[in-house]
C-alpha positions as a printed NumPy array, in Angstrom:
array([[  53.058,   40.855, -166.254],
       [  53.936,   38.088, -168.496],
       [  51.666,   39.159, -171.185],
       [  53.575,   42.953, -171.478],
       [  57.134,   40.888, -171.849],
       [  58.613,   40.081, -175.3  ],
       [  57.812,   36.505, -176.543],
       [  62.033,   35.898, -176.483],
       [  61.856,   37.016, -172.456],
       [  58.607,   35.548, -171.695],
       [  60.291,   31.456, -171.157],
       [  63.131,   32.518, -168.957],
       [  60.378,   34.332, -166.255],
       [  59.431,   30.588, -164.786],
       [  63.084,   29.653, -164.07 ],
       [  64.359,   33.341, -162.546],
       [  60.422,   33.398, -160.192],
       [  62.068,   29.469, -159.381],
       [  65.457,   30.659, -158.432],
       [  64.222,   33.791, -156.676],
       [  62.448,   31.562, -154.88 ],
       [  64.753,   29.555, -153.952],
       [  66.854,   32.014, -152.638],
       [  64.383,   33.254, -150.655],
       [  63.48 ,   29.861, -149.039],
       [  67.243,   29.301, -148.585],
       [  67.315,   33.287, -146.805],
       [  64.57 ,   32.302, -144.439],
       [  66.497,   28.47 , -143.775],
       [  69.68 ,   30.446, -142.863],
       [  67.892,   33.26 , -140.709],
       [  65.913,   30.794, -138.724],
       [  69.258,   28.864, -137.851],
       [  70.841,   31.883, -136.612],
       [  67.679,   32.786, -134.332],
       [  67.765,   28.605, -132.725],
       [  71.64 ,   28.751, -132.322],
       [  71.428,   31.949, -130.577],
       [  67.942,   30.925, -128.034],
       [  69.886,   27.55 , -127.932],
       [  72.985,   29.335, -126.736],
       [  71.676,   31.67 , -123.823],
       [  69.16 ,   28.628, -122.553],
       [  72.341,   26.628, -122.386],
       [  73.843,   29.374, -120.388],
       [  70.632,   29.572, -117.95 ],
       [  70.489,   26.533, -117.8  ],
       [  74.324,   25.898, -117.31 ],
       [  73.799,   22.506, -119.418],
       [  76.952,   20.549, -120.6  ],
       [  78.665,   21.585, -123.635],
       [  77.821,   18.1  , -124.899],
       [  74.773,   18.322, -124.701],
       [  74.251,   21.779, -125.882],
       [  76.093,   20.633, -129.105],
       [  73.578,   17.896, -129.448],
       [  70.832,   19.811, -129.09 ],
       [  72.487,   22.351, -132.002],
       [  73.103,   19.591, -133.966],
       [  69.714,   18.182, -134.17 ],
       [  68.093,   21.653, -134.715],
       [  70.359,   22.121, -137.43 ],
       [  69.338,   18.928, -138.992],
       [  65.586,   19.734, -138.916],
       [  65.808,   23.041, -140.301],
       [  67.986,   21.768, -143.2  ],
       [  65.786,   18.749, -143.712],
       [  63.092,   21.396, -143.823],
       [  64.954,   23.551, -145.787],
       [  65.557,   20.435, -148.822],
       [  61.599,   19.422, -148.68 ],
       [  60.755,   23.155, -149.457],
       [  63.59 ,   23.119, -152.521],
       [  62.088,   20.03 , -154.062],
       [  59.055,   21.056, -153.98 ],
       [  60.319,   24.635, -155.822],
       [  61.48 ,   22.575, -158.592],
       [  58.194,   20.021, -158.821],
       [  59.511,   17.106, -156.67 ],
       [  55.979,   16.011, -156.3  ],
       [  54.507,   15.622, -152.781],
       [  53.534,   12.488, -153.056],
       [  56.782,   10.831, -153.721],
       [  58.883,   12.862, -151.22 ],
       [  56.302,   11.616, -148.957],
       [  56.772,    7.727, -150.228],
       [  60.165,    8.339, -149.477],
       [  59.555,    9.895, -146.35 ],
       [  57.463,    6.43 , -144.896],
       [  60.214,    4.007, -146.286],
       [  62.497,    5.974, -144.33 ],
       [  60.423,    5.969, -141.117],
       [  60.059,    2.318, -141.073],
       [  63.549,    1.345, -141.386],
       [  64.015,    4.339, -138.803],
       [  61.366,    2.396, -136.55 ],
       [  62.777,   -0.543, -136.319],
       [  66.56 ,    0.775, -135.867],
       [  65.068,    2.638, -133.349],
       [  63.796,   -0.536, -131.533],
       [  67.031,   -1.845, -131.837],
       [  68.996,    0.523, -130.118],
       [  66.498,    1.347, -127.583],
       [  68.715,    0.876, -124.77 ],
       [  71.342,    2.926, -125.846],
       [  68.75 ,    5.639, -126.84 ],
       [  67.251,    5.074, -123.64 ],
       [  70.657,    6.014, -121.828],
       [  71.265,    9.138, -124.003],
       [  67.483,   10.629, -122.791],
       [  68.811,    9.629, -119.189],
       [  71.81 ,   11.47 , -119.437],
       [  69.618,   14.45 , -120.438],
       [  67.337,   13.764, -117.681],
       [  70.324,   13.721, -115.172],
       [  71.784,   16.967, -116.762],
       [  68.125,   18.843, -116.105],
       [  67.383,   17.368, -113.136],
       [  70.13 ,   17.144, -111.306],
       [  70.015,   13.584, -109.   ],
       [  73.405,   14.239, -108.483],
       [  76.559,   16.01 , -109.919],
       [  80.396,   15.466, -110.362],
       [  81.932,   14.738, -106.829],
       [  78.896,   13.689, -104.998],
       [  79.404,   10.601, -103.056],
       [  75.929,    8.501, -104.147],
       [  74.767,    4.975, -103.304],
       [  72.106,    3.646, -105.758],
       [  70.35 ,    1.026, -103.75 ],
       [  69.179,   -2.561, -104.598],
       [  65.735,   -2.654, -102.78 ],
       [  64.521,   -0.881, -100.318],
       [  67.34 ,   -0.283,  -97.856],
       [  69.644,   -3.04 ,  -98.62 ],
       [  73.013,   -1.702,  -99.76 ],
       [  74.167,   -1.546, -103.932],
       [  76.953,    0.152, -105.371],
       [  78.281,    2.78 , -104.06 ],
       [  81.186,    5.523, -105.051],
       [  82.031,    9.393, -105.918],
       [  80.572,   10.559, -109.597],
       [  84.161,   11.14 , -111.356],
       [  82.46 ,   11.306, -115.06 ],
       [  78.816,   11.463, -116.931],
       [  78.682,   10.841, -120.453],
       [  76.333,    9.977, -122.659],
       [  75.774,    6.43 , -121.979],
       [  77.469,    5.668, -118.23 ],
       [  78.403,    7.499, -115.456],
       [  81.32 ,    6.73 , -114.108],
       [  81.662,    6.218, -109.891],
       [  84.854,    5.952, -108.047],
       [  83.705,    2.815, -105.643],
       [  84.181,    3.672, -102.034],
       [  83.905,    0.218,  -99.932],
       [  83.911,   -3.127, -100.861],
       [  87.001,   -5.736, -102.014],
       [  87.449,   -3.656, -105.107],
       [  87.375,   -0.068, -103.249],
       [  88.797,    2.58 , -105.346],
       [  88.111,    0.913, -108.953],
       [  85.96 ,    2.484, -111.2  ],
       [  82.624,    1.299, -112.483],
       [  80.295,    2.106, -115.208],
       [  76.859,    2.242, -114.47 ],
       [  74.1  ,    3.107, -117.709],
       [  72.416,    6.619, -116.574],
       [  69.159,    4.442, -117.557],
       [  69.541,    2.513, -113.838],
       [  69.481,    5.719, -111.969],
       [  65.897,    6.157, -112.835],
       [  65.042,    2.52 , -112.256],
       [  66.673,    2.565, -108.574],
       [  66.642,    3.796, -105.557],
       [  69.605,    6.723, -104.818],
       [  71.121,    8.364, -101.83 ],
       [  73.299,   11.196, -102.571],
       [  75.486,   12.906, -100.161],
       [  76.698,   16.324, -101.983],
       [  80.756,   16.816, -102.845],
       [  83.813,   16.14 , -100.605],
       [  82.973,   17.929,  -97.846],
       [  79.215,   16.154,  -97.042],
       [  81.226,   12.786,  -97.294],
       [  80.811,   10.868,  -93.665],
       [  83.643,   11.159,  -91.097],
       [  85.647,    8.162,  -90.935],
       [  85.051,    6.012,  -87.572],
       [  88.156,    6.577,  -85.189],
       [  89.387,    3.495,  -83.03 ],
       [  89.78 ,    3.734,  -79.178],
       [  93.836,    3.187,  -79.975]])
């Protein structure tokens, strides 16, 4: 085809098969994002999970098809591969060791998915996560879960009725008796007066 164009038309075919090109890689970017928001949207609704945690998840989809989406435009416009993927290592590394540094706090944010999916327990549950064994730990009602702690209304103790943070990491590391909502909660002991 470029042989049948006039000499004057014949330089401008490279840049218009570039930006077609690029149009269409930025079509297919866009489509694809509509396709994961909507799956992500009705698994969130099987699945009832949090809208936290649905955003999350939309938010890190979106960030792979965009990264994705900027790879594939360099390369339209001769990014070479080899220094995209230079870049890409130096990047990993310093990613690898902030990763290692906040492992805990990634650690806790998996947890918190975990505890979404799995359900150990959920909001108004009276648990008890245990030390050892049987011996008693701390024990209250699940008022809050967030990313990092859930929050427990303590039931017992000196400080009864204070509330404590405990890292969603320790419920996978202990021991956990559960008794479900308000109405599962033990009956009070009633004197002989």
């Amino acid at each position: 085809m470029k042989h049948y164009l006039p000499p004057s038309l014949q330089q401008w075919l490279e840049p218009i098969n570039t930006g077609l090109m690029i149009a269409l890689i930025l079509l297919v970017a866009w489509l694809f994002r509509l396709f994961t928001r909507h799956l992500l949207a009705r698994l969130g609704r099987h699945y009832t999970l949090p809208a936290p945690i649905e955003l999350a998840i939309r938010r890190l989809s979106n960030f792979v098809i965009w990264t994705a989406t900027a790879l594939a435009l360099l390369n339209q416009v001769g990014v070479a591969p080899s220094v995209l993927w230079t870049a890409f290592t130096g990047f990993a590394a310093v990613g690898a060791v902030a990763f290692f540094a906040a492992w805990s706090v990634l650690s806790n944010i998996f947890c918190t998915f975990l505890i979404f999916t799995t359900r150990p327990f959920r909001l108004g549950d009276q648990i008890e996560l245990l030390e050892n064994g049987e011996k008693p730990g701390l024990k209250g009602v699940v008022t809050d879960i967030n990313l990092i702690y859930t929050t427990l209304s303590e039931i017992g103790g000196p400080v009864e009725g204070t509330l404590m943070q405990i890292p969603n990491s320790l419920f996978f590391q202990r021991g956990l008796r559960r008794w479900r909502g308000t109405d599962a909660l033990p009956a009070p002991i009633q004197g002989d007066g």
